[in-house]
DOBA-968134 format. One record per residue: residue number from 1; x, y, z of N, C-alpha, C in turn. Coordinates in Angstrom, 3 decimals, padded with zeros to 6 digits, m for minus. Layout:
{pt NUM,{X,Y,Z},{X,Y,Z},{X,Y,Z}};
...
// end
This chain:
{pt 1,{000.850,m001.182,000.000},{000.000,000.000,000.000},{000.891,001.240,000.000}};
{pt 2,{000.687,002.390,m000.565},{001.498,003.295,m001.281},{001.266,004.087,000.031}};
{pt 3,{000.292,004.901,000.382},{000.156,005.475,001.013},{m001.582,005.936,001.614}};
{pt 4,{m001.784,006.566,002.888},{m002.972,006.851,003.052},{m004.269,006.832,001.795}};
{pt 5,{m004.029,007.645,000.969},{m004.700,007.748,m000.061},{m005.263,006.676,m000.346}};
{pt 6,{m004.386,005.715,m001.276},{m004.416,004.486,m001.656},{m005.128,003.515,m000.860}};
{pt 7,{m005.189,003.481,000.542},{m005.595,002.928,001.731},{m007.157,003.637,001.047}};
{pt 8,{m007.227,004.259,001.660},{m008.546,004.871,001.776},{m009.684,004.463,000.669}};
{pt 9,{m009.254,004.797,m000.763},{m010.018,004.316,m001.853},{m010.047,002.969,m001.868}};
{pt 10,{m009.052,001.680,m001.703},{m009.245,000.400,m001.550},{m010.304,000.575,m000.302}};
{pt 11,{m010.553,000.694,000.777},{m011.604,000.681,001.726},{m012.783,000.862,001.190}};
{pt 12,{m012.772,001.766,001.055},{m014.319,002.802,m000.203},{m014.500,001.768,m000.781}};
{pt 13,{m014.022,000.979,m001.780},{m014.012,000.202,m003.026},{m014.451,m001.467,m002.193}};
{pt 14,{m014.081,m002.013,m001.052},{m014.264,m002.979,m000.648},{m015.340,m003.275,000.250}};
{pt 15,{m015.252,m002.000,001.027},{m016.186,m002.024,001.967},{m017.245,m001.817,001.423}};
{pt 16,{m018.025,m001.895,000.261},{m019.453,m001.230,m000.584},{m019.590,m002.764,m000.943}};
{pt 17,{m018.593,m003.714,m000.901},{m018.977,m005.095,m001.031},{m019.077,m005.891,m000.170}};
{pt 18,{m019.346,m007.212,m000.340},{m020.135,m008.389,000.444},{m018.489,m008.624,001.065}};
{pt 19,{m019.169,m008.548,002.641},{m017.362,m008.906,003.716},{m016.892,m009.814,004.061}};
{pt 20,{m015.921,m010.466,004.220},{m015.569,m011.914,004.626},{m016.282,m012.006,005.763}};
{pt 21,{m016.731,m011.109,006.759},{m017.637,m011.762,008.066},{m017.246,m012.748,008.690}};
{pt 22,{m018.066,m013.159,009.185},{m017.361,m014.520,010.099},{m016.767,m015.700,009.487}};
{pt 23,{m016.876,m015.847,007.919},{m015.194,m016.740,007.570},{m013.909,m016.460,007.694}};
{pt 24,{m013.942,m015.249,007.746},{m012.500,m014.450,008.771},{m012.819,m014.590,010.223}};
{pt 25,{m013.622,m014.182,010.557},{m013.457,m013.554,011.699},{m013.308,m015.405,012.837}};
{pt 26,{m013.855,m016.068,012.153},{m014.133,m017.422,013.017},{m012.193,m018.456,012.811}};
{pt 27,{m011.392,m017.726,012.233},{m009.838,m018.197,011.675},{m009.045,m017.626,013.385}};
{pt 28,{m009.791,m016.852,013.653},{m009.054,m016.251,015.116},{m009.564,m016.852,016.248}};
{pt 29,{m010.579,m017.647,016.220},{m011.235,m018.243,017.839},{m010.000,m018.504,018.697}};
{pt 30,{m009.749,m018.301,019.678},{m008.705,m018.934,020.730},{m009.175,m020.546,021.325}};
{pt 31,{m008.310,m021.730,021.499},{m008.618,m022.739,021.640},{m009.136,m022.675,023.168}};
{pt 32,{m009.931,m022.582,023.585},{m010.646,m023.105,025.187},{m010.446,m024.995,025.239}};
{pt 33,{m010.018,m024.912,026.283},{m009.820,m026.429,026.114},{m011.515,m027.193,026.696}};
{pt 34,{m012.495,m026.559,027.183},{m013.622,m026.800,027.552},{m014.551,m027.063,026.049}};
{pt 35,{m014.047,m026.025,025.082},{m015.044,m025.562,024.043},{m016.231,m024.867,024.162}};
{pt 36,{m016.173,m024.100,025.512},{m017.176,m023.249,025.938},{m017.152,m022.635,024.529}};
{pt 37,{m018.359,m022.032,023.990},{m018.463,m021.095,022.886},{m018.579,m019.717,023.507}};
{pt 38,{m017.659,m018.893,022.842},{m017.233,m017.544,023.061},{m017.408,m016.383,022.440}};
{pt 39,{m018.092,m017.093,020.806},{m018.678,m015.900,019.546},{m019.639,m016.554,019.130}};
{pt 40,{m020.405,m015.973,018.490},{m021.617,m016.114,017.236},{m022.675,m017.266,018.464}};
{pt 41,{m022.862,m016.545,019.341},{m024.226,m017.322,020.176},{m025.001,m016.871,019.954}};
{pt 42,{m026.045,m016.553,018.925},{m027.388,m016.319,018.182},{m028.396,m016.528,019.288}};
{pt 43,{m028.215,m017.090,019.969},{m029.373,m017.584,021.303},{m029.729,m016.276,022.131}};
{pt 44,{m028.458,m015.034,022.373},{m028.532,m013.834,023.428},{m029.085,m013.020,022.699}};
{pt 45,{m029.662,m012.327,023.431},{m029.762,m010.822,023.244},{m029.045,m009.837,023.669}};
{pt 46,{m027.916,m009.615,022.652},{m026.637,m009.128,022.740},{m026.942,m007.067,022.528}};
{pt 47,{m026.329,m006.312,023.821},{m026.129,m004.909,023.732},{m025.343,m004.609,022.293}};
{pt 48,{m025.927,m002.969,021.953},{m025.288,m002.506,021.088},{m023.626,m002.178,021.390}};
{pt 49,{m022.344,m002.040,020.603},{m021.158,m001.253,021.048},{m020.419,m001.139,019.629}};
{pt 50,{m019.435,m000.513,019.583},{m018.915,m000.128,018.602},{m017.603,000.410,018.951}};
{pt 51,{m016.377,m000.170,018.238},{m015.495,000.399,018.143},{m014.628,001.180,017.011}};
{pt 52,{m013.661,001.718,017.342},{m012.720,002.679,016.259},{m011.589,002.379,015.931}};
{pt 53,{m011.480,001.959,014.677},{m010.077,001.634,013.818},{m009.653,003.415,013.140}};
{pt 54,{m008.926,003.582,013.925},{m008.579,005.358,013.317},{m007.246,004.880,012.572}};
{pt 55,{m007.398,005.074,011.321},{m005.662,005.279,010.441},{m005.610,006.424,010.107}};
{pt 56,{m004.180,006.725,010.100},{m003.600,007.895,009.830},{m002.121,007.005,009.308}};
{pt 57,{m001.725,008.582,008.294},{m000.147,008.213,008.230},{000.841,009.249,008.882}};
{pt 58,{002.367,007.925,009.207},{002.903,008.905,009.561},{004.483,008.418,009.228}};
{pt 59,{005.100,009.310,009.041},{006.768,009.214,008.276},{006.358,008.170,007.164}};
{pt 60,{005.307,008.009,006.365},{005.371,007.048,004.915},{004.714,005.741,005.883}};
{pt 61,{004.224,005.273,007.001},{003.770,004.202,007.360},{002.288,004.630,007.907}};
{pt 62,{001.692,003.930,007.769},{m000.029,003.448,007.921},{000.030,003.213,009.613}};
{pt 63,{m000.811,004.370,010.099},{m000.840,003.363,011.808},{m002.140,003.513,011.950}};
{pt 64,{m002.234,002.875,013.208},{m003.554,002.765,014.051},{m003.682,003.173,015.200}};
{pt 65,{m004.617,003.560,016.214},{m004.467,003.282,017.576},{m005.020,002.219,018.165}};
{pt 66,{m004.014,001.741,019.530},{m005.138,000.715,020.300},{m004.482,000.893,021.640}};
{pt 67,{m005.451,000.361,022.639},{m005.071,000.405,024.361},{m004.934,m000.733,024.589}};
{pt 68,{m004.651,m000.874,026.078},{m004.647,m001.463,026.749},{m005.418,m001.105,028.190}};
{pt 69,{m006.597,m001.846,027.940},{m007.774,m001.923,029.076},{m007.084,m002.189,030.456}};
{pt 70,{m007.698,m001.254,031.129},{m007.314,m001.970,033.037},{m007.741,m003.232,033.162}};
{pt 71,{m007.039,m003.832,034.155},{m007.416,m004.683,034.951},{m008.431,m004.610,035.635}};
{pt 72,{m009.653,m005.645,035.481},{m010.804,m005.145,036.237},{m011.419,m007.256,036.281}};
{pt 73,{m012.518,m006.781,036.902},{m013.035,m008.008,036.934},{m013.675,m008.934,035.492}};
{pt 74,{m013.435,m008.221,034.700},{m014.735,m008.269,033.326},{m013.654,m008.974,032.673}};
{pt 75,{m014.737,m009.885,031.565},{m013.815,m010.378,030.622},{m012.687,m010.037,029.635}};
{pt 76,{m012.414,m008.995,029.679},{m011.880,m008.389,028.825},{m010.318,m007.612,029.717}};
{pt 77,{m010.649,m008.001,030.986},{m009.353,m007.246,031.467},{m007.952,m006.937,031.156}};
{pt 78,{m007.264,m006.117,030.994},{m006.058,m006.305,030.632},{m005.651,m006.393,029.272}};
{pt 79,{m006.861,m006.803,028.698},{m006.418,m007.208,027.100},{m006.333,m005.873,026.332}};
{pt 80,{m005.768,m005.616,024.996},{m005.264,m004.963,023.787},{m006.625,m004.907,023.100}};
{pt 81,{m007.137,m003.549,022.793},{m008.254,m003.630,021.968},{m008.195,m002.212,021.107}};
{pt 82,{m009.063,m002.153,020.255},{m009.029,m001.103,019.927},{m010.210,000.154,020.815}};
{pt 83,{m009.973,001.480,020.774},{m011.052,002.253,021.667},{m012.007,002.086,021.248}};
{pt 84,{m013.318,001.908,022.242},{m014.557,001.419,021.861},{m015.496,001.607,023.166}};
{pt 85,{m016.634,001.295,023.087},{m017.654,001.349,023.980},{m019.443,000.827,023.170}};
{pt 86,{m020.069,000.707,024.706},{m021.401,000.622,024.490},{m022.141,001.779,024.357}};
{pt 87,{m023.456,001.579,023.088},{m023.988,002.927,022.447},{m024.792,003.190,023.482}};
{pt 88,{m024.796,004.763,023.453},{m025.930,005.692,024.339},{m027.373,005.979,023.724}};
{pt 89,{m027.851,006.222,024.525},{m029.186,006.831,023.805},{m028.556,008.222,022.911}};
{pt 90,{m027.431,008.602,023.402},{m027.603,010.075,022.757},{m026.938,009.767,021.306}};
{pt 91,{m026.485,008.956,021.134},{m025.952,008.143,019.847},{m026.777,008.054,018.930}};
{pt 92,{m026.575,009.018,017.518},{m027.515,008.677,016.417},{m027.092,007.350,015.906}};
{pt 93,{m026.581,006.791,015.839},{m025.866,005.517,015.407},{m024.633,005.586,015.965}};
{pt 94,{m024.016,004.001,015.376},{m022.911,002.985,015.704},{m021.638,003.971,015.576}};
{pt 95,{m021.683,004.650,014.250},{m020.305,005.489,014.015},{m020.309,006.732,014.921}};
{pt 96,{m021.309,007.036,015.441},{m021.478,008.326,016.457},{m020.740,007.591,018.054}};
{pt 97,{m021.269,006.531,018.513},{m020.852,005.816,019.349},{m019.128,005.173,019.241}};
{pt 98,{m018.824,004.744,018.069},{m016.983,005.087,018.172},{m016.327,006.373,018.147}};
{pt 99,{m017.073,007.103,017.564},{m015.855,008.206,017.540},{m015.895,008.916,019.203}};
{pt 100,{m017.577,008.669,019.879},{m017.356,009.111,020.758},{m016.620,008.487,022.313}};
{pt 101,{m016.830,007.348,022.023},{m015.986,006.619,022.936},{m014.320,006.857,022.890}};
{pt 102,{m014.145,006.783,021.617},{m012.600,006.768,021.287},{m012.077,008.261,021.708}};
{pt 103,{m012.842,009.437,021.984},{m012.292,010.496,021.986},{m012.826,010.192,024.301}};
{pt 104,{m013.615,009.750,024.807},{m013.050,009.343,026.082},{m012.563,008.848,026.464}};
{pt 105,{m012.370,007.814,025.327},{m011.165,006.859,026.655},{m009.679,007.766,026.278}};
{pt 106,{m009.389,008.291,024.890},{m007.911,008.260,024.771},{m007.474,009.493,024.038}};
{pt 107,{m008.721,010.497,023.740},{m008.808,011.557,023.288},{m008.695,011.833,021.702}};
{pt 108,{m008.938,010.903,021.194},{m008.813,010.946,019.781},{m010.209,011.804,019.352}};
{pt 109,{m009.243,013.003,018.586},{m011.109,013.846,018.070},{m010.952,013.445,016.494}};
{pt 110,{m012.046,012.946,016.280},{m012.142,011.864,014.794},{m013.955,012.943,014.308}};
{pt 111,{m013.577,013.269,013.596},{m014.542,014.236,012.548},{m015.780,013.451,012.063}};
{pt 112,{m017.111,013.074,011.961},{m017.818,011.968,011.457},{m017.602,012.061,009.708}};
{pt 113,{m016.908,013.187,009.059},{m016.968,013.300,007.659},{m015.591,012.279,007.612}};
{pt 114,{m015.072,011.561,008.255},{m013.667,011.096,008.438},{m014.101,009.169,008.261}};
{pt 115,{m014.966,009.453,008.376},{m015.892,007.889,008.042},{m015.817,007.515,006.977}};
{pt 116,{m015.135,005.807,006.536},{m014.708,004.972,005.269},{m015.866,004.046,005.704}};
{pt 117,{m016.183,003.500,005.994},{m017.085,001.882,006.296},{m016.839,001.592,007.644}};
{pt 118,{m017.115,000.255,007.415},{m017.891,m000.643,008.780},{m017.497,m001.783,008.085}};
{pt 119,{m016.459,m002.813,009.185},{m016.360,m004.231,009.064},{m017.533,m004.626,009.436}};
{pt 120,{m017.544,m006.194,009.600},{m018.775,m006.844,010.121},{m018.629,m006.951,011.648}};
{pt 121,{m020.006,m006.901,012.021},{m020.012,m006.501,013.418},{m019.340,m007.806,014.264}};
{pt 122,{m018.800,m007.763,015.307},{m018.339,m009.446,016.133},{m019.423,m009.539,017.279}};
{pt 123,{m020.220,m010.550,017.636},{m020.803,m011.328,018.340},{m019.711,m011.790,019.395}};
{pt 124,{m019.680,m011.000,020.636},{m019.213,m011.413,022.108},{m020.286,m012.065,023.020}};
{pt 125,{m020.558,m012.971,023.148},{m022.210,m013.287,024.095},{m020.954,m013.387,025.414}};
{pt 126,{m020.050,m013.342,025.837},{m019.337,m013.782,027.068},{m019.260,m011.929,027.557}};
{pt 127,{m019.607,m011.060,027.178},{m019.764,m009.398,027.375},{m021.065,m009.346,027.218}};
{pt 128,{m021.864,m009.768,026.182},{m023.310,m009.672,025.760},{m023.301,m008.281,024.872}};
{pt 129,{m021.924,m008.011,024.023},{m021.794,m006.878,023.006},{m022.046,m007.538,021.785}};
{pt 130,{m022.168,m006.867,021.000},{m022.468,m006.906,019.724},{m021.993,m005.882,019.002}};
{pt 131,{m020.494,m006.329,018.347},{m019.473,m004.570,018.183},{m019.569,m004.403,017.114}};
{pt 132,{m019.893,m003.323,016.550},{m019.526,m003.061,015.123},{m017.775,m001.954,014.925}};
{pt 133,{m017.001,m002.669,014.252},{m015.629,m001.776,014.256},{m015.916,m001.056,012.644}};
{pt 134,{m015.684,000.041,013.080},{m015.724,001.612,012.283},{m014.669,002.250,012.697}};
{pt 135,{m014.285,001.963,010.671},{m013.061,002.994,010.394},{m013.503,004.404,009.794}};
{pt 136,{m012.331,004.615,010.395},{m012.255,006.519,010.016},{m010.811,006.944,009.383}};
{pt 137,{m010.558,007.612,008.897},{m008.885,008.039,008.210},{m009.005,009.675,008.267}};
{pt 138,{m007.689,009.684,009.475},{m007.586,011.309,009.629},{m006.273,012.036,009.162}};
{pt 139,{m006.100,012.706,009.283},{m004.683,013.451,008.501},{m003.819,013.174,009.755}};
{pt 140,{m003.879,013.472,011.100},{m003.024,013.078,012.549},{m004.212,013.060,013.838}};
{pt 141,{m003.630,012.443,014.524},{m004.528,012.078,015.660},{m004.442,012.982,016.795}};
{pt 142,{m003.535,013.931,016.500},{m003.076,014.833,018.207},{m002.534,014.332,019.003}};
{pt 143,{m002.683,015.130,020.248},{m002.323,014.631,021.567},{m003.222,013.415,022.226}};
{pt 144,{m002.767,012.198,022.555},{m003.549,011.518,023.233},{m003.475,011.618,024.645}};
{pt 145,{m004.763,010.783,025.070},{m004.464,010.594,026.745},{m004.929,010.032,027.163}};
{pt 146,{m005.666,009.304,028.720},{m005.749,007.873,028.693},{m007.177,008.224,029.695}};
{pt 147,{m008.208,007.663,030.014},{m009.005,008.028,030.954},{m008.829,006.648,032.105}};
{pt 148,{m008.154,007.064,032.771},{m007.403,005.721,033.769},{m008.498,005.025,034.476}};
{pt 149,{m009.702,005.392,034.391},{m010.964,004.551,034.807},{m011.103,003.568,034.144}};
{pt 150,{m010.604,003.388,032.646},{m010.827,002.596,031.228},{m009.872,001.880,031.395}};
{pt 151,{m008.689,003.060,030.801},{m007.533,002.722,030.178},{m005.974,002.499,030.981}};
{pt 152,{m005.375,001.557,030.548},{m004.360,001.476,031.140},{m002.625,002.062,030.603}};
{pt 153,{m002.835,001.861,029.252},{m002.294,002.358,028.287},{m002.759,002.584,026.760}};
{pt 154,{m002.386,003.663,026.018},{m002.647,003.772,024.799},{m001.333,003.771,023.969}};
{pt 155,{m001.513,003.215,022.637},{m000.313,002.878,021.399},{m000.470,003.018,020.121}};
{pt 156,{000.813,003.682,019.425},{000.295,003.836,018.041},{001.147,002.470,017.277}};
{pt 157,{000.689,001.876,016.469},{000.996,000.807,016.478},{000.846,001.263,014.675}};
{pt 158,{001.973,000.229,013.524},{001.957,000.243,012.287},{001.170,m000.963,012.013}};
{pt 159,{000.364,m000.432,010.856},{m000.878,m001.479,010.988},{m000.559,m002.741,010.118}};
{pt 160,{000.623,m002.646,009.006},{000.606,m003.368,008.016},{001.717,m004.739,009.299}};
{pt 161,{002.772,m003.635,009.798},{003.696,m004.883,010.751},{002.565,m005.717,011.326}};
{pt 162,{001.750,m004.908,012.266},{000.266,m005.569,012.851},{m000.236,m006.931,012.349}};
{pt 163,{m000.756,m006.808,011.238},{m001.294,m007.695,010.439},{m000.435,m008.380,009.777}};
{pt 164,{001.128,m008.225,009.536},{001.752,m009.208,009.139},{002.417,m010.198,010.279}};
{pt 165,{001.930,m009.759,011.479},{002.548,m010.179,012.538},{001.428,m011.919,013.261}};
{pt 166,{000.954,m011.814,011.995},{m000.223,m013.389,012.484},{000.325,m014.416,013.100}};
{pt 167,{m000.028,m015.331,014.040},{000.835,m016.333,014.386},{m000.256,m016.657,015.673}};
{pt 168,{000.367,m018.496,016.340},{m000.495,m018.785,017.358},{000.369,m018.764,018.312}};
{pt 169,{m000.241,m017.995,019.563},{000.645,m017.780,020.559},{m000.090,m018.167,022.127}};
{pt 170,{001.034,m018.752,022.935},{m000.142,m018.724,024.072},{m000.447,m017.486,024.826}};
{pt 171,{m001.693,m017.502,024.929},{m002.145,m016.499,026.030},{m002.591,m016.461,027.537}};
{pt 172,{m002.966,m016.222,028.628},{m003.348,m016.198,029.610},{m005.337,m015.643,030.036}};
{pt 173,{m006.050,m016.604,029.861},{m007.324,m016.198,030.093},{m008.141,m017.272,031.029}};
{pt 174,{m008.713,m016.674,031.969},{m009.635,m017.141,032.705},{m008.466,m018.001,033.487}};
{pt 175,{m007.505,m017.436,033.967},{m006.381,m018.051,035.098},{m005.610,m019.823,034.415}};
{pt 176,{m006.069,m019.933,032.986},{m005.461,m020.587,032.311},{m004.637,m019.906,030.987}};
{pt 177,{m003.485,m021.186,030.302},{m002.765,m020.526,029.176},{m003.746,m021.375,028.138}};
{pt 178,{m003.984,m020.776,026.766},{m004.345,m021.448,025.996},{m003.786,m020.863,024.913}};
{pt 179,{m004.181,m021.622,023.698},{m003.511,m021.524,022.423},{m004.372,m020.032,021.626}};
{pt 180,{m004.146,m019.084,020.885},{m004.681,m018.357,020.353},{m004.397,m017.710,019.008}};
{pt 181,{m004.955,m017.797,018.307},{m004.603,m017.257,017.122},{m004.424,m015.569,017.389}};
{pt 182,{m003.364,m015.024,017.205},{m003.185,m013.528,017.104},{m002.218,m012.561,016.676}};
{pt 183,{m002.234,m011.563,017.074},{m001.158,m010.569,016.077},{m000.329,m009.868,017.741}};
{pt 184,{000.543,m009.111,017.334},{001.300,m008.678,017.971},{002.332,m007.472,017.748}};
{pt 185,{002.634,m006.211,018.303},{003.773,m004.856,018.356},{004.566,m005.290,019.846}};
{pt 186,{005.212,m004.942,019.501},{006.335,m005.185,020.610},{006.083,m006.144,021.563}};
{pt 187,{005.988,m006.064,022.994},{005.497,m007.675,023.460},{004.291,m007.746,024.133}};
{pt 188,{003.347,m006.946,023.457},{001.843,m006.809,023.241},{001.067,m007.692,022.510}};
{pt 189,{000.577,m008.356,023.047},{m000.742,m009.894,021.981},{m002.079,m009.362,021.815}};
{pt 190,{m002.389,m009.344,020.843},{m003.741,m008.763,020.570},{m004.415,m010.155,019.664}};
{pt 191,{m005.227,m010.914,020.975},{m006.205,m011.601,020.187},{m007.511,m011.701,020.725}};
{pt 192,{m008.456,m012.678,020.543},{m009.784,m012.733,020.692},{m010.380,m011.857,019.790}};
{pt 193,{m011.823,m010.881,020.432},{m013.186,m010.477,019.558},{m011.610,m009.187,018.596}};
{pt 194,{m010.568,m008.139,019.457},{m009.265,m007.528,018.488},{m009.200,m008.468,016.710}};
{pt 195,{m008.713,m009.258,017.249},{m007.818,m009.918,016.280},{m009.142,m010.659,014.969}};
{pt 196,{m009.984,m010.818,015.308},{m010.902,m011.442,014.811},{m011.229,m009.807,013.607}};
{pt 197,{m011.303,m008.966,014.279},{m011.172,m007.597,013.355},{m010.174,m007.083,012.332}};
{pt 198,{m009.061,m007.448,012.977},{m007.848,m007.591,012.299},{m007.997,m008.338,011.268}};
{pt 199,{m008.381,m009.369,010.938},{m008.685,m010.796,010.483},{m008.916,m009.847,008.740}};
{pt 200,{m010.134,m009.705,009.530},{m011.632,m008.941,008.248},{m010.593,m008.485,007.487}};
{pt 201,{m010.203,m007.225,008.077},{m009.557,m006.321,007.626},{m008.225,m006.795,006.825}};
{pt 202,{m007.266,m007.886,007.642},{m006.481,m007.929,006.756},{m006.646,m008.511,005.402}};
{pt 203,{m007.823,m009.250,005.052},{m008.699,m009.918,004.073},{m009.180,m009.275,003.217}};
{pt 204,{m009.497,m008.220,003.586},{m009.861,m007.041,002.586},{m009.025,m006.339,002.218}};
{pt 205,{m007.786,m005.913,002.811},{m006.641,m005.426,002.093},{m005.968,m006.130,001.510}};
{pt 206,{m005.631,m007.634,002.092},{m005.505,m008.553,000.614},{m003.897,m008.050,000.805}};
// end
């Protein structure tokens, strides 16, 4: 990929078509040695949420942002995600609900005219979310910062290393190690409902 530009119109151009969806997104499941099921439980009645894939370029490379969630009791503790949240009432939609989450947890101010598409949404029934990840492409992201109620850390991460960085690695969940399909920046693992996004995406950039 040449540059932002180039990025951007391949998005436009892919995203107006039919998405790999969950034949990507189901290549990332992490092995549970129980086989508890962890995505696509059609049975819940799963909350709205939505997260933000923000690219920008910078020195000639494609990045992204993503955090690192506190430690808390919830499934998701600790883990690498991108900024995101559950929609409000005051939310005209899904893309109103990322940009606005992403600008509390980590201060990213993302423009709604800054909107390319929408991967396919991921089915968490172990959260009871139902995320839709929405990209946006801005010229620079500013100053970030972290809302330490959320966030534990925030990172700008190159998206193409990201996604070329696939591999199965063990992880640490639910006080066990198991096997996981995922990606990785420095000695940061980004897998589960993350990586399953990653997935889409790297499928569509092809």
């Amino acid at each position: 990929m040449k540059n932002i530009k180039s990025l951007e119109e391949l998005l436009i151009e892919k995203l107006s078509k039919k998405l790999p969806g969950m034949s990507a997104q189901k290549k990332m499941i992490p092995a549970f040695p129980d086989n508890e099921p962890e995505y696509f439980n059609y049975d819940q009645i799963l909350r709205d949420a939505a997260v933000l894939i923000c690219l920008f370029e910078d020195n000639n490379r494609i990045k992204t942002v993503l955090i690192e969630r506190v430690e808390d009791s919830g499934p998701h503790s600790g883990q690498i995600a991108f900024p995101g949240g559950k929609k409000e009432n005051t939310d005209n939609d899904l893309i109103d609900t990322a940009i606005r989450e992403a600008n509390e947890e980590v201060g990213l101010k993302t423009p709604k005219e800054s909107y390319v598409g929408s991967l396919t949404s991921v089915q968490i029934p172990i959260s009871r979310y139902n995320v839709l990840p929405v990209i946006c492409i801005v010229e620079n992201i500013g100053e970030l910062f972290i809302c330490q109620n959320e966030v534990r850390n925030v990172f700008v991460a190159d998206l193409f290393d990201l996604l070329e960085s696939e591999s199965i690695r063990q992880v640490c969940a639910r006080q066990i190690t198991i096997d996981a399909p995922s990606y990785a920046f420095g000695k940061h693992i980004v897998w589960g409902a993350t990586a399953m996004v990653l997935k889409e995406l790297k499928e569509i950039i092809g």
